[in-house]
N, C-alpha and C positions, 0 to 999 in steps of 0.2 A: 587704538591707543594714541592719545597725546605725543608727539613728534619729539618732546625729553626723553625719551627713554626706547629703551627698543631691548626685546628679549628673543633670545635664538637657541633650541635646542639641540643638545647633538648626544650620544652613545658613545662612552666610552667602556667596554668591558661589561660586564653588568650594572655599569654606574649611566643615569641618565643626568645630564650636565644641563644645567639653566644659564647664561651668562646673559648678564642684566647688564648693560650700558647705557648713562645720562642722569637723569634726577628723577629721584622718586620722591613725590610728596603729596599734600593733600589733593590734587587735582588730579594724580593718575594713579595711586596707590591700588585703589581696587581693581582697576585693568590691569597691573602689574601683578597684582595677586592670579587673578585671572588668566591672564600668558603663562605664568610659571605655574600656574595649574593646567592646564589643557597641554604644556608642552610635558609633565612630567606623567600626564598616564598613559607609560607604557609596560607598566610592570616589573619596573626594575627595583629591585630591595634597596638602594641608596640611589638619596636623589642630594646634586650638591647645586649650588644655586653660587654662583660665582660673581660676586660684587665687586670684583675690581675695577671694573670698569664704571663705577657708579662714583660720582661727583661729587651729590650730593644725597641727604637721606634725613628726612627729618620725621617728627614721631610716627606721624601716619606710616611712616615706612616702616618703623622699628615694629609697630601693631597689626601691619601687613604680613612682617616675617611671624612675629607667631600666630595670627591664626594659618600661614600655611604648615608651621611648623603644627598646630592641630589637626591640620587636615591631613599632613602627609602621615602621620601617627595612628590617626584613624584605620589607614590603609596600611598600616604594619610597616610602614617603607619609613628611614633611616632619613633625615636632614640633615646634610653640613652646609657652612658656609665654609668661601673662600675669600680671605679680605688681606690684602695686604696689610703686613704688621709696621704701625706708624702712619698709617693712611687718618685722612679725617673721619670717615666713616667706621672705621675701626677703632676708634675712641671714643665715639658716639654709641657704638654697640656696645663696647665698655662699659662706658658711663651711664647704659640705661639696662645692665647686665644681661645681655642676651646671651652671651657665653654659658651663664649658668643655666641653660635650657636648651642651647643649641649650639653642639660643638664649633667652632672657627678654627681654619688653618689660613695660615700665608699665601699658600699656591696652592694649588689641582693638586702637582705630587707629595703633598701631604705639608 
């Protein structure tokens, strides 16, 4: 993966956690599809993919999120995001409605 971005998984509870950090765009979007694929099969019924740490996010990212949002669907498993509320990329998700497809919260705790 391109040195923008960097994705790290961890287990919380039954919830398997993606936290994406840097820029996702046309040049790494499919490797970031990719890492938050391979980090989320491990069988966990919700999988939350946590963008706060993300900068920057342009369309290729916003088409990245759903087809993993098709993918994780496919596998019966649950998608949220976590995007801080007011962030640039949380208005971007907004304004390209991703929300209506794929829940967003603020934080991890809801």
């Amino acid at each position: 993966m391109s040195g923008l971005v960097d994705v790290v998984a961890a287990d919380r509870e039954d919830v398997r956690i993606a936290r994406v950090s840097g820029e996702i765009d046309l040049s790494n979007a499919r490797a970031v599809l990719e890492a938050i694929g391979d980090a989320v099969r491990s069988g966990a019924t919700s999988i939350v993919v946590d963008l706060s740490g993300v900068t920057f996010l342009d369309s290729s990212g916003i088409a990245m999120l759903f087809r993993l949002q098709q993918r994780i669907a496919y596998s019966r498993q649950e998608l949220r995001l976590v995007v801080p509320r007011g962030s640039t990329v949380r208005r971007v998700l907004e304004l390209a409605r991703v929300p209506d497809l794929i829940p967003i919260q603020d934080t991890l705790d809801g």
